[in-house]
C-alpha positions in Angstrom: 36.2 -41.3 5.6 34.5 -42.6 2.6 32.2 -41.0 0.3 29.9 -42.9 -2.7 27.6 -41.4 -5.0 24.8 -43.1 -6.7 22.6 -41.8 -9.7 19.2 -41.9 -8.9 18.5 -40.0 -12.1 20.4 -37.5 -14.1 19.7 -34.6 -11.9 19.3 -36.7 -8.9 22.3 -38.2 -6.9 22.5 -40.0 -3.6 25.4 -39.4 -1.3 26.4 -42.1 1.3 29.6 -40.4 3.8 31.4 -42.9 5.8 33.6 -42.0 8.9 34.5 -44.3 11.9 35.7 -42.4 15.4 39.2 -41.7 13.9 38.1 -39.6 11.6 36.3 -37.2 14.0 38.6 -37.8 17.5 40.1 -34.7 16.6 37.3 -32.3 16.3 35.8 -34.6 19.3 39.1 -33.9 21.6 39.6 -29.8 20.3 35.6 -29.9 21.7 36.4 -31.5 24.4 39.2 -29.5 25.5 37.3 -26.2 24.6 34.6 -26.7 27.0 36.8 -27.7 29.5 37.7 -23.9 29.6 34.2 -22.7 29.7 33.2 -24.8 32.8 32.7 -24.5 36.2 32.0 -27.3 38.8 32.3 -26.9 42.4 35.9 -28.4 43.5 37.4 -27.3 40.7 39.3 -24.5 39.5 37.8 -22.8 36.5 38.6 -23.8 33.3 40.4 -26.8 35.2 37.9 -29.7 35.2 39.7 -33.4 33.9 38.6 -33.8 30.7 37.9 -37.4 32.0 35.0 -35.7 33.9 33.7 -33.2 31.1 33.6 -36.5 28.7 31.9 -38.4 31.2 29.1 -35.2 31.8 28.8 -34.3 28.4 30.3 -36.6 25.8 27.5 -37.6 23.9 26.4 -34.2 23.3 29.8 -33.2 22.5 30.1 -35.9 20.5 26.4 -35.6 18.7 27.3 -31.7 17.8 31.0 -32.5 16.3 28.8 -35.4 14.5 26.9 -32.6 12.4 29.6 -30.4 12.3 32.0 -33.0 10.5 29.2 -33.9 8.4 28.4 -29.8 7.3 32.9 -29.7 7.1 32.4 -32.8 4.7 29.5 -31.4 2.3 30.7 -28.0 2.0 34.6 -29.2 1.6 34.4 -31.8 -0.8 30.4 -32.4 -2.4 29.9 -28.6 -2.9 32.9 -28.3 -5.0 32.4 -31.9 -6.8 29.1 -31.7 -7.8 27.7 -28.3 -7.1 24.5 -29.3 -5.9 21.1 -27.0 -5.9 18.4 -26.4 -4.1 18.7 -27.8 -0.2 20.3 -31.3 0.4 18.2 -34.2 2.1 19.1 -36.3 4.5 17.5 -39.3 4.3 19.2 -41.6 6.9 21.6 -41.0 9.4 23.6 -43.8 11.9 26.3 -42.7 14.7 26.7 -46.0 16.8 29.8 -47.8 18.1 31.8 -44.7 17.4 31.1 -45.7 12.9 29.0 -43.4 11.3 26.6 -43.3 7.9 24.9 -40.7 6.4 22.4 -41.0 2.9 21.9 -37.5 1.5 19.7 -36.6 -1.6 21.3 -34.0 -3.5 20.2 -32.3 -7.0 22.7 -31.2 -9.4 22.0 -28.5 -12.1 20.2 -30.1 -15.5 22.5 -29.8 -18.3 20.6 -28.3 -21.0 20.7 -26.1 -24.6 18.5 -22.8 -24.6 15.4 -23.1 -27.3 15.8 -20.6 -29.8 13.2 -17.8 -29.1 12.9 -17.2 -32.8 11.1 -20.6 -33.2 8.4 -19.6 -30.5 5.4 -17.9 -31.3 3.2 -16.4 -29.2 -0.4 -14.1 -29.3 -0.6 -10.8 -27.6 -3.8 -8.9 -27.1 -4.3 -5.4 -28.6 -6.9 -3.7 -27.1 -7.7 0.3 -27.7 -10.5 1.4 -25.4 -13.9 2.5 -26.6 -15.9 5.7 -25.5 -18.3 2.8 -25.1 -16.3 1.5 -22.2 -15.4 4.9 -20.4 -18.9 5.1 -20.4 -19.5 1.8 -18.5 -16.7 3.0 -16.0 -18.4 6.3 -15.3 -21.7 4.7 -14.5 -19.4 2.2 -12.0 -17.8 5.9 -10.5 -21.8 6.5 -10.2 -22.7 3.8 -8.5 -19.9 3.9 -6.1 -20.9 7.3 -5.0 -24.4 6.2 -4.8 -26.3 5.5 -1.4 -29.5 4.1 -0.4 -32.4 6.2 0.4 -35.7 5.7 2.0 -39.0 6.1 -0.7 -42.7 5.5 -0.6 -42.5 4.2 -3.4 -43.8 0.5 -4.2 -41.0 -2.3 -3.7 -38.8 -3.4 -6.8 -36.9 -5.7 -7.9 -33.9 -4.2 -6.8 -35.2 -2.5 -3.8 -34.1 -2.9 0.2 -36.5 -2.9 2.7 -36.9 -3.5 6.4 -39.8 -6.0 7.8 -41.1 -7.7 10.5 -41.8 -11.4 9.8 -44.2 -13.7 11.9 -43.3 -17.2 11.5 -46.9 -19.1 11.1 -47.8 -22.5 12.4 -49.5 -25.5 10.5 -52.5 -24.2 10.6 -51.6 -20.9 9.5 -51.4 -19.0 13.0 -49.3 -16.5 13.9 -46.6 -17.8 16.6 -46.2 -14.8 19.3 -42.8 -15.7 20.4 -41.7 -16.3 17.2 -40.9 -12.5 15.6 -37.8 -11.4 13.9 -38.3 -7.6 14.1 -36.7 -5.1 11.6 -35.1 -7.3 9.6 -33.5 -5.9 6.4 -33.3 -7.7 3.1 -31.4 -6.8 -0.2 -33.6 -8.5 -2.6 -30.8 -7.7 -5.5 -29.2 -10.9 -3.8 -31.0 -14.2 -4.9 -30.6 -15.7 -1.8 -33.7 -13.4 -0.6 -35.5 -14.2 -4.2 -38.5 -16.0 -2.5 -39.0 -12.3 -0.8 -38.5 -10.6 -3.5 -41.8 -12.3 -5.3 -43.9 -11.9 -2.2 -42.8 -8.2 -2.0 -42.8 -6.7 -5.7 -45.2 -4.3 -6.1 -45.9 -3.9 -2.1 -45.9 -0.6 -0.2 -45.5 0.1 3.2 -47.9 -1.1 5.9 -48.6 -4.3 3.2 -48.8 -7.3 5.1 -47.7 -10.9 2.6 -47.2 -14.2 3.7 -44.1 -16.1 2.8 -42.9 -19.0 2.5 -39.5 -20.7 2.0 -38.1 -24.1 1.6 -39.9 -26.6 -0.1 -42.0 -30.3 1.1 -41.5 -30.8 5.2 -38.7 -28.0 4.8 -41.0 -25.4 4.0 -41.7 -22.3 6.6 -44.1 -19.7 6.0 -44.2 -16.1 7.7 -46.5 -13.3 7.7 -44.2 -10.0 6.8 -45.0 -6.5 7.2 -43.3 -4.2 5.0 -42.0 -1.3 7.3 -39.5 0.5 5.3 -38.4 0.8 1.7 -35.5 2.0 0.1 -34.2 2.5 -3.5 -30.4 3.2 -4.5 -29.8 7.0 -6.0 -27.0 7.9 -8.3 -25.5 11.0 -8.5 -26.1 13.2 -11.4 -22.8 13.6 -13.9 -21.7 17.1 -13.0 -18.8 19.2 -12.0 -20.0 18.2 -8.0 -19.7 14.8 -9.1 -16.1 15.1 -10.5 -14.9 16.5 -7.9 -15.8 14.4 -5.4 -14.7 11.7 -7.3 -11.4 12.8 -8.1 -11.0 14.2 -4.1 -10.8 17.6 -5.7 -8.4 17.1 -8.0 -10.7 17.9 -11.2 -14.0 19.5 -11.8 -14.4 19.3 -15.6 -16.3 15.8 -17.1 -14.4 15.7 -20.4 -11.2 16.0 -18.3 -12.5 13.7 -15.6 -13.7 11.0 -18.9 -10.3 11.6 -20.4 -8.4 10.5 -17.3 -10.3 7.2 -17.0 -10.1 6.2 -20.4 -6.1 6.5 -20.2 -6.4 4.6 -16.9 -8.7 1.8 -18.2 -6.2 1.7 -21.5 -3.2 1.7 -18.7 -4.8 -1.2 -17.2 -5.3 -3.1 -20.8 -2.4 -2.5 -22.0 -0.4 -3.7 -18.7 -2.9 -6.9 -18.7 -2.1 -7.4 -22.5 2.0 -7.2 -21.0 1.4 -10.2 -18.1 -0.4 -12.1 -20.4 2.1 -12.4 -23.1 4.7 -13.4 -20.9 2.5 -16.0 -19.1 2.2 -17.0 -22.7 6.1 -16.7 -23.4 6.9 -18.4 -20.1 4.4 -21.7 -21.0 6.0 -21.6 -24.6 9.3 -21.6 -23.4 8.9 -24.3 -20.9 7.2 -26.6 -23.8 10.7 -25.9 -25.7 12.6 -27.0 -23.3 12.7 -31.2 -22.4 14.9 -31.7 -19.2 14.7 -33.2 -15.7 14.8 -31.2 -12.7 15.8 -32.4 -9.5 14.0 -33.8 -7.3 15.3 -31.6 -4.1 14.2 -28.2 -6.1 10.6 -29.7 -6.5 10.4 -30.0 -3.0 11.4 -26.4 -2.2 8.9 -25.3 -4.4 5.8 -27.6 -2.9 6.8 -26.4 0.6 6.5 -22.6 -0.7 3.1 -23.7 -1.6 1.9 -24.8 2.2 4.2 -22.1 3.8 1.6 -19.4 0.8 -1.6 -21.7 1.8 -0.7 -21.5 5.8 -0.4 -17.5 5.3 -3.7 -17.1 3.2 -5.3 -19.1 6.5 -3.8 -16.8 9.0 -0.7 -18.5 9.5 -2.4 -21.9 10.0 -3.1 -24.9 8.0 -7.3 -25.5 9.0 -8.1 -28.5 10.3 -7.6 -31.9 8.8 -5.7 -30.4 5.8 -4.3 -33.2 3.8 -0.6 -31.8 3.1 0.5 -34.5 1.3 -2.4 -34.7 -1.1 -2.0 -31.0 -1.7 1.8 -31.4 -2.3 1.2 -34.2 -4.7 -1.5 -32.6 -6.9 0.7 -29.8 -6.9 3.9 -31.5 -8.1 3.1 -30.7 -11.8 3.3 -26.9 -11.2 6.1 -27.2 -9.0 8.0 -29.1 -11.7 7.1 -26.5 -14.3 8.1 -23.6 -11.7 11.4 -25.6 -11.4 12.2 -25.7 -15.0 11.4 -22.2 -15.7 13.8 -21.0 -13.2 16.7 -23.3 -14.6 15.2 -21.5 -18.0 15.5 -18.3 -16.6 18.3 -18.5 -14.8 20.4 -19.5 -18.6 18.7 -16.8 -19.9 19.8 -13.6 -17.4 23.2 -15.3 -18.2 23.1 -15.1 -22.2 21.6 -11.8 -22.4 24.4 -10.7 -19.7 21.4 -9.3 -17.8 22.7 -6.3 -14.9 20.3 -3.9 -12.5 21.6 -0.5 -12.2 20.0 2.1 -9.7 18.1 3.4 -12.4 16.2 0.2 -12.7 15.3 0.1 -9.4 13.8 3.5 -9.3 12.3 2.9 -12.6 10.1 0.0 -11.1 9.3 1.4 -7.7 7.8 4.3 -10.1 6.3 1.6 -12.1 5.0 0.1 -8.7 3.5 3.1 -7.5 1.9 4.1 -9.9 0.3 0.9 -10.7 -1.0 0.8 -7.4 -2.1 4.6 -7.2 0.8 4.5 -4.0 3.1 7.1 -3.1 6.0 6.7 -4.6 8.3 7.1 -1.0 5.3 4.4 0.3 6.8 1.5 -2.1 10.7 2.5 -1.5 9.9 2.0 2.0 7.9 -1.2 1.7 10.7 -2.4 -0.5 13.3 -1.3 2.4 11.7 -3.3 5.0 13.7 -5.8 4.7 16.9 -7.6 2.3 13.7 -10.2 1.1 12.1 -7.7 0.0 14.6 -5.9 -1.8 16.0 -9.1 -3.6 11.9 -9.9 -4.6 12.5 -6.1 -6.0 15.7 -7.3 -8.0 14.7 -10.9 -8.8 11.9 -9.0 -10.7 13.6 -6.6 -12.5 15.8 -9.1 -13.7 13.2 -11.3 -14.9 11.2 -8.3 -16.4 14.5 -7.4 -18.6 15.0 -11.2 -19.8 11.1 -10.9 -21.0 12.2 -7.8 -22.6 14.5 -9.6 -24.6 12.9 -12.5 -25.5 9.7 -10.9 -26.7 11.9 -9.0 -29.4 13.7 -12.5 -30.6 10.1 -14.5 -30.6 7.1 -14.2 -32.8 4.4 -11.8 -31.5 1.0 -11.9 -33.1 -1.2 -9.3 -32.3 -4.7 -10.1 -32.1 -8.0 -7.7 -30.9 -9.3 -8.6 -27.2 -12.5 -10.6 -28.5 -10.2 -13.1 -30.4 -8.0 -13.3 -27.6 -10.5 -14.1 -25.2 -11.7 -16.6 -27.8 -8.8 -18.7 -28.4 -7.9 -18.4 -24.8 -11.7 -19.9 -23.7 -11.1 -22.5 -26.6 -7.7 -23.5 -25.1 -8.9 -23.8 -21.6 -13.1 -24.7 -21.6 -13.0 -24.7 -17.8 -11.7 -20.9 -17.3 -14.5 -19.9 -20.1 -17.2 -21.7 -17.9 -15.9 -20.0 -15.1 
C-alpha cells in the first residue's frame, strides 16, 4: 500500500492510495469466510458451502465492499491522523481492476492563520430611542388591522371596493350578450385595477361607465355597472379597542401605548444587535487574508440547493441551472467558510463553554422574541439532536460576539445616519 500527497494549494491536498490484491486478500478471505457462515444453498449444510462456491457466487461484490472498506480503514488510520483534514473528502477517481487498485481523493486541511486584533476594527451601531411619533404610527397599524370593509352609499373613492358587472363591448361599441363577468369585485387601492379606478371615482351605485384597458390593438372596452360599494372603517381608540387588541389582557390606552412603545424599542434595539454583528462579522472577515479549502466551499454551496429545494417544496423547479447558482454563489460560500475558521479560533481564545443556564436563557430569549410560549420553543428545540446543536452552535456564537464587541470599536450613530451610510455603502439596497 502506497500513499502520495500532492499540494494543490495550501489548504488543498490531493491524495492518491495505492494497494494491489495483497494488501486486501485478508479482509477479502475474513469476508469470504464470514459469509460462508451466513449462507444457505440447497445441498449444503448450513454455514458449510466451499468457499470455492461462495467466491464464485459472490466474489465481486465481496470483493467491491472490502474495496471501500480498506479504503475507509486507510483514511481514518493513517490521513485523519496525518493531516487532519476538514470538511468531507472527495473522491475524484477510483480504479479496482486486475486485483491493483487507485484512488484520487481531494481533501482540505485547516488554514493556518493569526486572529486580527479586535481592537483595530471599528464598527457603527445604530442607537435608536423610539418617538411618541412612532407609537402613534403603530396604533393607527393596530387600527387598521382591526378594521373591516363595510358596504356605503356613498360615491366611489380612491380607495374604495366595489362589486360590478362589466359588459365587454365590440368594435362598434355593442354590448356582447355572452360576454358578462357578473359581480366582479375590485380593490382599486391596488394599481393593477387603476384604469377602473378613473372610470369609477366619483360614481354611485346603479352608474353605468365604460372602460377600457390595454392600449392600440390590445385595448378592450367594457360597459360596468356599479352594484355595490364599500369603504374600510377603523375602530375608534377606546377601552373596546384595547381590549380586543390585547385579547383582554388590557383595557387602559396609555397602558396599551406604553406596551407598544417598549415592544417597537425591543424590536430596535434587537435590530440595532444583528446589525452590528453583521457589521463585526464583514469586518472581521476583511481582517483576516487566508485560503479556505476547496472541500468546505462545496459543503457550503450544496447547503445552498438543499435551502433553495426546501423554499420550492422540496424540489428544485424546472430547468434550474445548479451549477450557475453554485458558481455565482461561491463568493458567499467562501466568505461563510472563512468566518467559520474565524469563529471557530475565536470560541477557542475566549475559552467559550454553554452551561444550562445559557440554554434556558435563550429559549427565554426565543420565546419571547417570537411572542411563543416558552415550553413551545424547548419543545421545538427537543425535536431532535439538529436542533439542539443549532440551539448550542448559537449560543456559542452569540457569546464570541459578546466578546468581540467589547474589544472592537463601537460608534454609535442615530438611525437616520445609519440608514444613510448603509444606503451610501450599498446604492442597490437603498433603491430597493
Amino acid at each position: 500500500m502506497d500513499i502520495k500527497v500532492e499540494d494543490l494549494s495550501k489548504v488543498d491536498k490531493k491524495i492518491t492510495i495505492s494497494a494491489d490484491r495483497s494488501d486486501l486478500k485478508p479482509k477479502i478471505d475474513e469476508a469470504l469466510k464470514k459469509y460462508r457462515k451466513q449462507i444457505n444453498m440447497p445441498g449444503f449444510r448450513p454455514g458449510k458451502v466451499p468457499v470455492s462456491i461462495v467466491k464464485k457466487r459472490f466474489g465481486d461484490e465481496i470483493e467491491n465492499e472490502q474495496v471501500n472498506e480498506y479504503i475507509q480503514e486507510v483514511f481514518r488510520d493513517k490521513i485523519v491522523p496525518e493531516y487532519q483534514p476538514v470538511g468531507e473528502p472527495q473522491v475524484q477517481d477510483f480504479k479496482w481492476e486486475d486485483g491493483e487498485l487507485e484512488v484520487d481523493m481531494k481533501i482540505g486541511v485547516k488554514p493556518d492563520f493569526e486572529l486580527a486584533d479586535p481592537s483595530q476594527v471599528e464598527i457603527d451601531k445604530m442607537v435608536h430611542d423610539v418617538t411618541e411619533e412612532e407609537v402613534d404610527e403603530e396604533v393607527e397599524r393596530a387600527r387598521e388591522r382591526a378594521g373591516q370593509w363595510v358596504e356605503t352609499e356613498e360615491p366611489v373613492t380612491e380607495t374604495s371596493k366595489v362589486t360590478v358587472d362589466a359588459v365587454a363591448l365590440d368594435d362598434k361599441g355593442e354590448p356582447v350578450p355572452d360576454d358578462v363577468d357578473e359581480d366582479k369585485e375590485l380593490d382599486l387601492n391596488s394599481e393593477e385595477n387603476a384604469q377602473f379606478r378613473d372610470a369609477l371615482l366619483g360614481k354611485k351605485i346603479g352608474e353605468v361607465v365604460k372602460v377600457e384597458l390595454g392600449e392600440g390593438d390590445d385595448k378592450d372596452a367594457f360597459n360596468v355597472t356599479l352594484k355595490q360599494v364599500y369603504k374600510f372603517e377603523m375602530p375608534e381608540l377606546n377601552e373596546e379597542f384595547v381590549k380586543n387588541a390585547t385579547n383582554g389582557q388590557q383595557d387602559n390606552i396609555d397602558a396599551f401605548r406604553s406596551e407598544l412603545k417598549s415592544r417597537i424599542q425591543t424590536y430596535y434595539d434587537q435590530t440595532a444587535e444583528d446589525m452590528a454583528k453583521q457589521d463585526l462579522m464583514e469586518k472581521m472577515i476583511e481582517a483576516h487574508e487566508f485560503e479556505v479549502p476547496e472541500v468546505v466551499v462545496d459543503k457550503f454551496l450544496d447547503a445552498y440547493i438543499d435551502q433553495a429545494k426546501q423554499q420550492q417544496g422540496g424540489e428544485l423547479p424546472e430547468g434550474f441551472d445548479e451549477e450557475s447558482y453554485k458558481e455565482n454563489s461561491r463568493d458567499q460560500a467562501k466568505r461563510e467558510a472563512k468566518w467559520a475558521f474565524i469563529l471557530e479560533e475565536l470560541e477557542a481564545k475566549y475559552e467559550v463553554e454553554i452551561e444550562a443556564e445559557d440554554i434556558d436563557n435563550k429559549i427565554a430569549a426565543d420565546a419571547a422574541r417570537y411572542g411563543m410560549p416558552v415550553e413551545m420553543v424547548k419543545n421545538f428545540y427537543q425535536q431532535s439532536s439538529d436542533q439542539l446543536e443549532n440551539l448550542r452552535r448559537n449560543i456559542r456564537t452569540d457569546k464570541v460576539f459578546q466578546q468581540l464587541l467589547e474589544s472592537v470599536n463601537v460608534n454609535e450613530v442615530d438611525k437616520e445616519t445609519y440608514q444613510k451610510k448603509k444606503e451610501e455603502e450599498n446604492p442597490s439596497n437603498a433603491e430597493e
